[in-house]
LUMTORVEX-560500 format. One record per residue: residue number from 1; residue in three letters; x, y, z of N, C-alpha, C, O, CB in turn. Coordinates in nm, 2 decimals, padded with zeros to 4 digits. Each point is the difference from the previous one (the first is absolute). Glycine has a CB too. Example, Ala and Ser with C-alpha at 12.3 -4.5 7.8 and 13.67 -1.06 7.14 Angstrom:
2
+-----+------+--------+--------+--------+--------+--------+--------+--------+--------+--------+--------+--------+--------+--------+--------+--------+
| seq | type |    n.X |    n.Y |    n.Z |   ca.X |   ca.Y |   ca.Z |    c.X |    c.Y |    c.Z |    o.X |    o.Y |    o.Z |   cb.X |   cb.Y |   cb.Z |
+-----+------+--------+--------+--------+--------+--------+--------+--------+--------+--------+--------+--------+--------+--------+--------+--------+
|   1 |  ALA |  01.32 | -00.57 |  00.78 | -00.09 |  00.12 |  00.00 |  00.09 |  00.12 |  00.00 |  00.10 |  00.00 |  00.07 | -00.29 | -00.12 |  00.05 |
|   2 |  SER |  00.15 |  00.23 | -00.19 |  00.09 |  00.11 |  00.00 | -00.08 |  00.11 |  00.08 |  00.05 |  00.11 |  00.01 |  00.07 | -00.17 | -00.23 |
+-----+------+--------+--------+--------+--------+--------+--------+--------+--------+--------+--------+--------+--------+--------+--------+--------+
***
This chain:
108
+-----+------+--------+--------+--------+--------+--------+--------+--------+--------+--------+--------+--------+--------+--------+--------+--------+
| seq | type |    n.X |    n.Y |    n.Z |   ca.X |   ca.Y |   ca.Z |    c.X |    c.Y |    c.Z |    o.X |    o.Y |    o.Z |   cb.X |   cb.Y |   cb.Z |
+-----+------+--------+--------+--------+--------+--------+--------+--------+--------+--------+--------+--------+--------+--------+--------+--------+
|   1 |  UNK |  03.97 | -01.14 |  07.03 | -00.04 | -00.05 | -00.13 |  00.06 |  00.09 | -00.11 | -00.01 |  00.12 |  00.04 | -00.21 | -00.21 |  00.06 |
|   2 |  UNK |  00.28 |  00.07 | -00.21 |  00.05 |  00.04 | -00.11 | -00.05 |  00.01 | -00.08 | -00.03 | -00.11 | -00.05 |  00.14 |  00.06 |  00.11 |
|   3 |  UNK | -00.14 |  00.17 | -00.14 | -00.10 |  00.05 | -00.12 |  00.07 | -00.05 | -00.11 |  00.12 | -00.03 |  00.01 | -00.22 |  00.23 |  00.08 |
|   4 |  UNK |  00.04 | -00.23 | -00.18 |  00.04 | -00.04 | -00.14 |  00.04 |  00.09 | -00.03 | -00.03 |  00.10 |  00.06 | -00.08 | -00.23 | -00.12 |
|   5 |  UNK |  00.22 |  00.15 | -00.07 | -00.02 |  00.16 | -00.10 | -00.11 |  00.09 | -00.08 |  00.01 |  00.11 | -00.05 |  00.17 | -00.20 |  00.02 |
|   6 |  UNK | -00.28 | -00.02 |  00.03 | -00.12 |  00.03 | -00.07 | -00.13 |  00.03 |  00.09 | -00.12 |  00.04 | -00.03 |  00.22 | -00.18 | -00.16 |
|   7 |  UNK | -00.05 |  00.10 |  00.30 | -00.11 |  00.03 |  00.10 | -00.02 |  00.12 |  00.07 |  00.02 | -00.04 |  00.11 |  00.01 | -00.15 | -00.09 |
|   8 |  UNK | -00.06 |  00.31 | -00.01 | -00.02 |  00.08 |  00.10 |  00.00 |  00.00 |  00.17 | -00.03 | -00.09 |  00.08 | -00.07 |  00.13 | -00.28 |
|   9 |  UNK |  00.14 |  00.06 |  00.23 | -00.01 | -00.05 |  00.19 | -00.18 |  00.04 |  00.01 | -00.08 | -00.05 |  00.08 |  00.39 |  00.15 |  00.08 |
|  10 |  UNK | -00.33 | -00.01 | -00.27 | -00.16 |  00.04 |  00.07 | -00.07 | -00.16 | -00.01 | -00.09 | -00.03 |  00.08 |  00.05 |  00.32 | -00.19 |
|  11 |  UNK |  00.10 | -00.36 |  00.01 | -00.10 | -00.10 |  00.00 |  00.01 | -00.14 |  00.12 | -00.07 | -00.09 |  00.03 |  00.06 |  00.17 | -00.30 |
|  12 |  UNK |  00.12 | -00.04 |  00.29 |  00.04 | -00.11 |  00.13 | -00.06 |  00.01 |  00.08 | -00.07 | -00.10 |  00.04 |  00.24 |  00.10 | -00.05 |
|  13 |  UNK | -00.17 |  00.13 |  00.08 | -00.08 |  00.08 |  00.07 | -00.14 | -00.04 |  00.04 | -00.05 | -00.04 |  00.11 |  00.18 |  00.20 | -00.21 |
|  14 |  UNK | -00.19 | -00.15 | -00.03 | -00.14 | -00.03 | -00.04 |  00.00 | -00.13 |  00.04 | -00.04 | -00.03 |  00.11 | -00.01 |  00.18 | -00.30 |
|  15 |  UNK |  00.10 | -00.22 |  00.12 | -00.02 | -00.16 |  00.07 |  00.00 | -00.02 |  00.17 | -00.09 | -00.05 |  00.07 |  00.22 | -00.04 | -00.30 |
|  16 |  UNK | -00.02 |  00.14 |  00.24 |  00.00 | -00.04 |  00.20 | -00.11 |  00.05 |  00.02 | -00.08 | -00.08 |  00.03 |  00.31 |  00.10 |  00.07 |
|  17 |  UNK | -00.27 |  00.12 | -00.12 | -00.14 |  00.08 |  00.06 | -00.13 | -00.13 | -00.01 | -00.08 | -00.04 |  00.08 |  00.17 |  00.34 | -00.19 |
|  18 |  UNK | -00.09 | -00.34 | -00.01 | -00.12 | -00.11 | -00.03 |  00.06 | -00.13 |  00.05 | -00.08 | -00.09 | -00.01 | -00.03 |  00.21 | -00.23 |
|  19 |  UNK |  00.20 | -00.15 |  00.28 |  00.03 | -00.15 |  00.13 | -00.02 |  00.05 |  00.07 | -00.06 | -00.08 |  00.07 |  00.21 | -00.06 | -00.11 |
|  20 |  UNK | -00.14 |  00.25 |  00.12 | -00.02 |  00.05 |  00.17 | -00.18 | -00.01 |  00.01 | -00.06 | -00.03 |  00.11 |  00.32 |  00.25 | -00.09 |
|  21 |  UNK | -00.30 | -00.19 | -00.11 | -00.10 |  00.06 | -00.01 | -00.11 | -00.16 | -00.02 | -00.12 |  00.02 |  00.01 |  00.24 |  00.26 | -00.11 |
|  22 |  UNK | -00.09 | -00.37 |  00.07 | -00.04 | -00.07 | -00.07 |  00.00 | -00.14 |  00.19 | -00.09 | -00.08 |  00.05 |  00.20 |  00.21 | -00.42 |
|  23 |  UNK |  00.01 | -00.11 |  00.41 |  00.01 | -00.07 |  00.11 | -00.07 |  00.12 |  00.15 | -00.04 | -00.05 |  00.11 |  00.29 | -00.13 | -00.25 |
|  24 |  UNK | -00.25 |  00.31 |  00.11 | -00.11 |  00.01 |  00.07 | -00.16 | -00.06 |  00.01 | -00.06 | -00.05 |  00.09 |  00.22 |  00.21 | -00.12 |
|  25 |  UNK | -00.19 | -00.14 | -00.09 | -00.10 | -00.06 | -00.03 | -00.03 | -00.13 |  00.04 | -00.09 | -00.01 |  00.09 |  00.12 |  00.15 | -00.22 |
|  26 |  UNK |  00.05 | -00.25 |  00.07 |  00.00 | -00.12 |  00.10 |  00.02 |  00.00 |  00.17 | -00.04 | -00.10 |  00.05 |  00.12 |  00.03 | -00.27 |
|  27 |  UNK | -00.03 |  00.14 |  00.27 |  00.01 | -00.02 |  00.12 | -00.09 |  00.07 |  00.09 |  00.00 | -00.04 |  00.12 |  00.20 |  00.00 | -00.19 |
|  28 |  UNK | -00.29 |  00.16 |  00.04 | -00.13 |  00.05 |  00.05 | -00.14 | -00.05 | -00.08 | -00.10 |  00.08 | -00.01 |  00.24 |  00.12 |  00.09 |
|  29 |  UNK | -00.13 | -00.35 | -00.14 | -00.08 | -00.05 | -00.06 | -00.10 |  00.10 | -00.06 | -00.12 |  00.00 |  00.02 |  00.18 | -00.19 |  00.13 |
|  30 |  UNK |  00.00 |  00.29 | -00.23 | -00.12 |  00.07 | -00.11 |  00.02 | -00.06 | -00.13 |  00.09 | -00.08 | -00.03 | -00.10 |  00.32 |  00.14 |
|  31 |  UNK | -00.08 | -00.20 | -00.21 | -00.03 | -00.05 | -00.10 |  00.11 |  00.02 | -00.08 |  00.07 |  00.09 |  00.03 | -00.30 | -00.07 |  00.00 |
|  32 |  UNK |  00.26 | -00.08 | -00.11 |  00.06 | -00.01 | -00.17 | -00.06 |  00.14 | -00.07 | -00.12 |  00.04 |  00.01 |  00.10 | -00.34 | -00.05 |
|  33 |  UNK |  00.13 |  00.35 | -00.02 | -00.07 |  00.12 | -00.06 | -00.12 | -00.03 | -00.16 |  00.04 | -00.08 | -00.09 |  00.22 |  00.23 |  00.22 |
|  34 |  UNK | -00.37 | -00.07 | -00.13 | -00.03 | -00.06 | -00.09 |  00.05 |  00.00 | -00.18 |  00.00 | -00.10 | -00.07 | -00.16 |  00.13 |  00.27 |
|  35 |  UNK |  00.21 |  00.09 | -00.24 |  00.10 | -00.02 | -00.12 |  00.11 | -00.07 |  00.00 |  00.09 |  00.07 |  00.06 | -00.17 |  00.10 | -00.11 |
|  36 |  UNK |  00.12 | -00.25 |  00.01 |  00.10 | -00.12 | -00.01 |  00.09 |  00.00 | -00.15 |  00.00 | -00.07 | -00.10 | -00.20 | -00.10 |  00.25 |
|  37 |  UNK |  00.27 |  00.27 | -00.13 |  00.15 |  00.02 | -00.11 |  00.07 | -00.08 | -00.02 |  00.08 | -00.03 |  00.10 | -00.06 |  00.19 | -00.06 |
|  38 |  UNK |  00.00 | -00.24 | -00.16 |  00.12 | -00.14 | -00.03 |  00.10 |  00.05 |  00.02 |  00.02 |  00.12 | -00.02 | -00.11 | -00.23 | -00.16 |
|  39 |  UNK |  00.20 |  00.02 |  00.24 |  00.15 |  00.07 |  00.01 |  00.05 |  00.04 | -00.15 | -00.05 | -00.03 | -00.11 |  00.12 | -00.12 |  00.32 |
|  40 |  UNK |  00.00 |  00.20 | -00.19 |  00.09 |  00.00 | -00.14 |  00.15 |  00.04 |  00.02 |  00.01 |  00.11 |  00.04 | -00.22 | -00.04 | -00.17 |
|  41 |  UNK |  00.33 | -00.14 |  00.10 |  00.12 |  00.04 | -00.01 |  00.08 |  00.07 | -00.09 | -00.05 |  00.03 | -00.11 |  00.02 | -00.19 |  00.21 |
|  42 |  UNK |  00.13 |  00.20 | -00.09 |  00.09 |  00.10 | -00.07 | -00.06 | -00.06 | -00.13 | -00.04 |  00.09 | -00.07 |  00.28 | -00.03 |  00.23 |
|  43 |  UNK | -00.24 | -00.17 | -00.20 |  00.01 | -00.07 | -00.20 | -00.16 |  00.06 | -00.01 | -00.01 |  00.06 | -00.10 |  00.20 | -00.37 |  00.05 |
|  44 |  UNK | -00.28 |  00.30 |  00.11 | -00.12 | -00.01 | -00.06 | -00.11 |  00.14 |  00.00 |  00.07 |  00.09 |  00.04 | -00.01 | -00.35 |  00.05 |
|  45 |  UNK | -00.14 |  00.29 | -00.11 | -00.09 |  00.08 | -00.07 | -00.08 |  00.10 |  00.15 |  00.02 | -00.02 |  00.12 | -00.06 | -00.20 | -00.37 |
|  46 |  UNK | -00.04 |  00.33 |  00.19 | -00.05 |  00.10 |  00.04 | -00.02 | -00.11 |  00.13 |  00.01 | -00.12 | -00.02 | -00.11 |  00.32 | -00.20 |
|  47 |  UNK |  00.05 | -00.15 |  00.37 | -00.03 | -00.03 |  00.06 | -00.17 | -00.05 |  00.03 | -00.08 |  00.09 |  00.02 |  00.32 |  00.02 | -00.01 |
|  48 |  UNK | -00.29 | -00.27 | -00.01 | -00.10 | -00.05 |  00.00 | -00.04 | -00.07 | -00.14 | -00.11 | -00.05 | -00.05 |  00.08 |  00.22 |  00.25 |
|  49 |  UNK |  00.16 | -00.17 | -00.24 |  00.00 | -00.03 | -00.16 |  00.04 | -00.14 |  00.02 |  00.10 | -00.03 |  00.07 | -00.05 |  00.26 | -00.19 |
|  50 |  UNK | -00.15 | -00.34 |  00.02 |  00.01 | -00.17 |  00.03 |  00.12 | -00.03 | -00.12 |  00.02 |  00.05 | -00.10 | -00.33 | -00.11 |  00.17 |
|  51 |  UNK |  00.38 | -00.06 | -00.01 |  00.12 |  00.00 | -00.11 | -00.09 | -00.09 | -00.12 | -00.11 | -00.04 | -00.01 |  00.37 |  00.04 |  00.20 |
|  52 |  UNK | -00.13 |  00.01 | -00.26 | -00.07 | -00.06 | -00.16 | -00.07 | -00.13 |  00.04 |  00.02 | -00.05 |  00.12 |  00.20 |  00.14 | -00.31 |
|  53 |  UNK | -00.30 | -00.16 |  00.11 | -00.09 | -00.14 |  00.01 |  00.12 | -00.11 | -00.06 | -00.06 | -00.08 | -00.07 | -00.23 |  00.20 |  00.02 |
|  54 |  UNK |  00.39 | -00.15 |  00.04 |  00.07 | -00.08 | -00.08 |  00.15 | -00.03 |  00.14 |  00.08 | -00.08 | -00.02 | -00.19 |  00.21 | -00.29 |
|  55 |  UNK |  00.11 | -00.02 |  00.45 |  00.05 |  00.00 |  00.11 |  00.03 | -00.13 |  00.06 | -00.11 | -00.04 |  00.03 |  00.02 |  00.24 | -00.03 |
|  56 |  UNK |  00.16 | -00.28 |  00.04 |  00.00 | -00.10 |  00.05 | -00.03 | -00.14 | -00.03 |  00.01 | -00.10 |  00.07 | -00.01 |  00.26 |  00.03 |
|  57 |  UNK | -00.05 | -00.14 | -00.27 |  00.03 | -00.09 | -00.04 |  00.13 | -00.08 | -00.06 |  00.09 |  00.06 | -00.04 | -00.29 |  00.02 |  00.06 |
|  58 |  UNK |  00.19 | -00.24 | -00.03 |  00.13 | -00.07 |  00.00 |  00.03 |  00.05 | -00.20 | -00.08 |  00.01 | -00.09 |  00.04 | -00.28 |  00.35 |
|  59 |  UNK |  00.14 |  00.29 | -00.26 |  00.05 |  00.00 | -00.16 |  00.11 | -00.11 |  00.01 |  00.11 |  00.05 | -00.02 | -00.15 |  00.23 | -00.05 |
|  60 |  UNK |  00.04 | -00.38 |  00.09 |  00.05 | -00.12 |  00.00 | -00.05 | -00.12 | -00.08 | -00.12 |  00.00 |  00.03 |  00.17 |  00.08 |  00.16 |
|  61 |  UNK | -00.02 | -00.18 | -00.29 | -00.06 | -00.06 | -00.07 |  00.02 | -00.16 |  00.07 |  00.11 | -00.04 |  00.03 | -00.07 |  00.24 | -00.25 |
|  62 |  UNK | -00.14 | -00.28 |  00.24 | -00.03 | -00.08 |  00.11 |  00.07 | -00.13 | -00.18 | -00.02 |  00.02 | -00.12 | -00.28 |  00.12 |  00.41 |
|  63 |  UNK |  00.38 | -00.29 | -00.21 |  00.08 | -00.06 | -00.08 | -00.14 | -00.06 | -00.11 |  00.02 |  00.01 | -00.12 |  00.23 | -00.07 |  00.32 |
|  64 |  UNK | -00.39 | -00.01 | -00.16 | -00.10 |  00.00 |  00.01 | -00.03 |  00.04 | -00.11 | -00.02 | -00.08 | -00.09 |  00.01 |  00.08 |  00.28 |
|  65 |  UNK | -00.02 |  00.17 | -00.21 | -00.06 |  00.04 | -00.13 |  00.10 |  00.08 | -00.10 | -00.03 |  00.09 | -00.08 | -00.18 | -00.08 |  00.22 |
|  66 |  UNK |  00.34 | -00.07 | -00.11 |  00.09 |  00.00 | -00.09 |  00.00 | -00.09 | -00.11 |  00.00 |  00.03 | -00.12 |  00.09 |  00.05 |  00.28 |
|  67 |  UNK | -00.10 | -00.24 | -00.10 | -00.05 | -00.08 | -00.09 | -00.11 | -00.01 | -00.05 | -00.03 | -00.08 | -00.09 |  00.15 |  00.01 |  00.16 |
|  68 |  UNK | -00.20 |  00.16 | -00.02 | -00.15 |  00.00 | -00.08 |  00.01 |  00.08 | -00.11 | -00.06 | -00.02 | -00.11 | -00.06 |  00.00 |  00.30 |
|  69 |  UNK |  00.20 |  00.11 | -00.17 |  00.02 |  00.11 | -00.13 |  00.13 | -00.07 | -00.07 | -00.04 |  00.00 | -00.12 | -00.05 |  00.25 |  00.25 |
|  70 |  UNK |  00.21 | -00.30 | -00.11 |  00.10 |  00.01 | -00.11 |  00.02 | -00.17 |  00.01 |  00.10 | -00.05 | -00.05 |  00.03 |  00.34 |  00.08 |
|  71 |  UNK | -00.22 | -00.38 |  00.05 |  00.02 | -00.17 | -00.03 |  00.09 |  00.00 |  00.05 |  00.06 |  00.10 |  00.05 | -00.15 | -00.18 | -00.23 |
|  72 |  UNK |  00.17 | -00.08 |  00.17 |  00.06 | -00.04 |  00.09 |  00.13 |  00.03 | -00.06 |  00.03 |  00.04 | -00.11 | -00.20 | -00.20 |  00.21 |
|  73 |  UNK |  00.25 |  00.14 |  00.00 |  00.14 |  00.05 | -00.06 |  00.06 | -00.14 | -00.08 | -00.05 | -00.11 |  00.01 |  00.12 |  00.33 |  00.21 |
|  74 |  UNK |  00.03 | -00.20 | -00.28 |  00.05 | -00.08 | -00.12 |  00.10 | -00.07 |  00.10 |  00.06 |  00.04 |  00.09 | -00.08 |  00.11 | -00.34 |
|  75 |  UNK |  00.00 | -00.29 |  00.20 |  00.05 | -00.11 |  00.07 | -00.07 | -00.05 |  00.13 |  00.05 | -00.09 |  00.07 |  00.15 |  00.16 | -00.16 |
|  76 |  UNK | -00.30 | -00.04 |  00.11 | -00.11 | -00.10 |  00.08 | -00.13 | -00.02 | -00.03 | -00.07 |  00.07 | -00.07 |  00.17 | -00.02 |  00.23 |
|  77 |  UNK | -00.12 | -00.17 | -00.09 | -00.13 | -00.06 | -00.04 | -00.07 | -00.06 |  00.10 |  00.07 | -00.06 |  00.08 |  00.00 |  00.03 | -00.28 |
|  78 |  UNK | -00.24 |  00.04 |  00.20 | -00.02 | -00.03 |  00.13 | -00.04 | -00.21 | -00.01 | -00.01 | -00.06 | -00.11 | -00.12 |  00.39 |  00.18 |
|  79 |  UNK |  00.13 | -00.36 |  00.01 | -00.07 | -00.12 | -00.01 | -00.10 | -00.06 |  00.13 | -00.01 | -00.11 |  00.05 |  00.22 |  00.08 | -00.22 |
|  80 |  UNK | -00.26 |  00.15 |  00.20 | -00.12 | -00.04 |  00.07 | -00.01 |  00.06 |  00.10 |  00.02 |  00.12 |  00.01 | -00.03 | -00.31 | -00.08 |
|  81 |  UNK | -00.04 |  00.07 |  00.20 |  00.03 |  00.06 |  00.17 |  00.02 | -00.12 |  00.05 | -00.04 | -00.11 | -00.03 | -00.12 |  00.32 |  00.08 |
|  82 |  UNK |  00.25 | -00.15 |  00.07 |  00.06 | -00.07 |  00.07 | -00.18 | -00.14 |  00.09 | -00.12 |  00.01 | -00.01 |  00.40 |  00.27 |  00.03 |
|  83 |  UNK | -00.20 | -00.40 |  00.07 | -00.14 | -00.05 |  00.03 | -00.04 |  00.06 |  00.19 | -00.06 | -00.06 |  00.09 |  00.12 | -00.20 | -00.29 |
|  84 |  UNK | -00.02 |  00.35 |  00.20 | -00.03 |  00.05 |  00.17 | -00.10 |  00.10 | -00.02 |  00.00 |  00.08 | -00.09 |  00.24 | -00.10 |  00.21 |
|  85 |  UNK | -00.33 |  00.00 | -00.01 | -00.11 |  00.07 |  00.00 |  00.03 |  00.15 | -00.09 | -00.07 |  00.03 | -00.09 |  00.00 | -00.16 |  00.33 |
|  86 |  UNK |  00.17 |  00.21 | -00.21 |  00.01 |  00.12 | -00.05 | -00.04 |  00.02 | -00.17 | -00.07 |  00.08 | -00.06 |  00.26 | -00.06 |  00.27 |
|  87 |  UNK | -00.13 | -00.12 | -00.24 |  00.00 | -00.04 | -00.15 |  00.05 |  00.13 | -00.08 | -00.06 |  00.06 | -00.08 | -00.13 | -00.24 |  00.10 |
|  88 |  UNK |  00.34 |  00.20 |  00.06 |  00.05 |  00.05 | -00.13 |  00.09 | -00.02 | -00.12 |  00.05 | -00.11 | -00.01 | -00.10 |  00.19 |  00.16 |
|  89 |  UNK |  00.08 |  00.03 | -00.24 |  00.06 | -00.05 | -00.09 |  00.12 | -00.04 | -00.03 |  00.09 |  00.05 |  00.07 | -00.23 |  00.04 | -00.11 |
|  90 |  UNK |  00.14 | -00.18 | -00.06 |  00.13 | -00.08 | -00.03 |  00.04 |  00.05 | -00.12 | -00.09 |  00.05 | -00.06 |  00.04 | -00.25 |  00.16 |
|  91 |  UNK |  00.17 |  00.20 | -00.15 |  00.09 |  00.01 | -00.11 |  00.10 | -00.01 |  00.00 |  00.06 |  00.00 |  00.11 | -00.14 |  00.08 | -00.17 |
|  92 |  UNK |  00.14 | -00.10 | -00.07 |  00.16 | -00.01 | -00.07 |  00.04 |  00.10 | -00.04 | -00.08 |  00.10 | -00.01 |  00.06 | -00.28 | -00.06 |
|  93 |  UNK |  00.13 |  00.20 |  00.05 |  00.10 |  00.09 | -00.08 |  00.11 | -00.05 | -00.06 |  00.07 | -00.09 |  00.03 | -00.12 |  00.23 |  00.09 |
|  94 |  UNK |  00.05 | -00.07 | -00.24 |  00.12 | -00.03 | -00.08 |  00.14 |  00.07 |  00.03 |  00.00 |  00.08 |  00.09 | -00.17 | -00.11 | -00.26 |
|  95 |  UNK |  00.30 |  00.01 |  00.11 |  00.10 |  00.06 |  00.04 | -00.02 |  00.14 | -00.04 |  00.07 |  00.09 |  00.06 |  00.07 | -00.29 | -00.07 |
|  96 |  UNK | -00.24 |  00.25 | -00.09 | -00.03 |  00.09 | -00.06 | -00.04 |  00.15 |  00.15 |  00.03 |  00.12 |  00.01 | -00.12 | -00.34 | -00.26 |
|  97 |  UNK |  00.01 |  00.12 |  00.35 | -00.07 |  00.04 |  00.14 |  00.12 |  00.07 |  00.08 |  00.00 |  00.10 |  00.06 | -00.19 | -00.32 | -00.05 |
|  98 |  UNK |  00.29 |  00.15 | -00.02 |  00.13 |  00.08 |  00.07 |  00.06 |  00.09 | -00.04 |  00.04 |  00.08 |  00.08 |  00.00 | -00.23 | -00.02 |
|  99 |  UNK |  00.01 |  00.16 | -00.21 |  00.05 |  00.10 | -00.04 |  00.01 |  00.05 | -00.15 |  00.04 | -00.08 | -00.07 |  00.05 |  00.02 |  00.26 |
| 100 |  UNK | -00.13 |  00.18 | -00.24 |  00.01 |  00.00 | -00.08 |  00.14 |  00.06 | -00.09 |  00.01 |  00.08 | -00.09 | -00.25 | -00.13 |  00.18 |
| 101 |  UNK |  00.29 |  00.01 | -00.04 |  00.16 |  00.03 | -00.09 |  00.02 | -00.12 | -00.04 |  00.05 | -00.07 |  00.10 |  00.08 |  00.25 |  00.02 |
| 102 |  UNK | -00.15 | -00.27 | -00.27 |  00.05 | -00.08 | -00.07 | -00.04 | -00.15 |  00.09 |  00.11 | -00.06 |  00.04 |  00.09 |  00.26 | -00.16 |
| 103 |  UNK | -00.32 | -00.26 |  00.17 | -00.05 | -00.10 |  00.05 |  00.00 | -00.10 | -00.05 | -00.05 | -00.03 | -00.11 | -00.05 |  00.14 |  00.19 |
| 104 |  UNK |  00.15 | -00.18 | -00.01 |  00.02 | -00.16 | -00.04 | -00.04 | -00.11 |  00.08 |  00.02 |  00.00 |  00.13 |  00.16 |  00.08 | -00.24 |
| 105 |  UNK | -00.23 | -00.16 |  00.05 | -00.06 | -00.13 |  00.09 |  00.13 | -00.09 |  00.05 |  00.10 | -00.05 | -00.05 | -00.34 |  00.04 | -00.11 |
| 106 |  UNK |  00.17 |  00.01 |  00.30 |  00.13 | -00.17 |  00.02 |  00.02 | -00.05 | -00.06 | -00.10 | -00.03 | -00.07 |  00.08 | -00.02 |  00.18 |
| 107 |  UNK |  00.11 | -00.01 | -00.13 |  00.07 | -00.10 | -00.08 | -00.02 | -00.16 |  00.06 |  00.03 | -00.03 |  00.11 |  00.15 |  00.23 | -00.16 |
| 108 |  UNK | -00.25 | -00.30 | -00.04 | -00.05 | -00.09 |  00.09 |  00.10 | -00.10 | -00.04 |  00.01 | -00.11 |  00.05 | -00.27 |  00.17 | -00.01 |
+-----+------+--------+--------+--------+--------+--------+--------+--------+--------+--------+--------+--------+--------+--------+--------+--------+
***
């Protein structure tokens, strides 16, 4: 196994000692020890320390409440729902919907 640059061998160390130690345990069926220390890796905080509350959440903006906040984009329009059970929605677009560099309607 290969240490990081930021990692110590003492701490390597330490880890195997607490896997050896950890599958003894499992294997002469004794208890779980009772103080229970959160891991923590090289990025994160004092040891037993909980990461921030904002951790794993998505920072992705769902298409959904985009249109809820900035409406629909320019050059479509809905016109209803479709007739299958699902009943979803229907709309148009204008040439406006494809691009906006200098849009022009078909020529009929």
């Amino acid at each position: 196994m290969s240490t990081k640059p930021n990692q110590s061998k003492s701490t390597e160390d330490a880890s195997k000692d607490e896997r050896a130690e950890s599958v003894s345990r499992q294997l002469s069926g004794a208890d779980a020890p009772k103080e229970v220390v959160q891991p923590t890796g090289d990025t994160s905080g004092p040891p037993g320390e909980m990461p921030p509350d904002d951790v794993g959440t998505s920072t992705t903006t769902h298409g959904e409440k985009m249109v809820d906040r900035d409406g629909k984009e320019a050059g479509r329009k809905d016109t209803g729902t479709d007739n299958t059970p699902a009943q979803r929605p229907t709309g148009t677009s204008t040439a406006r919907d494809t691009t906006g560099v200098d849009p022009q309607e078909p020529k009929r």
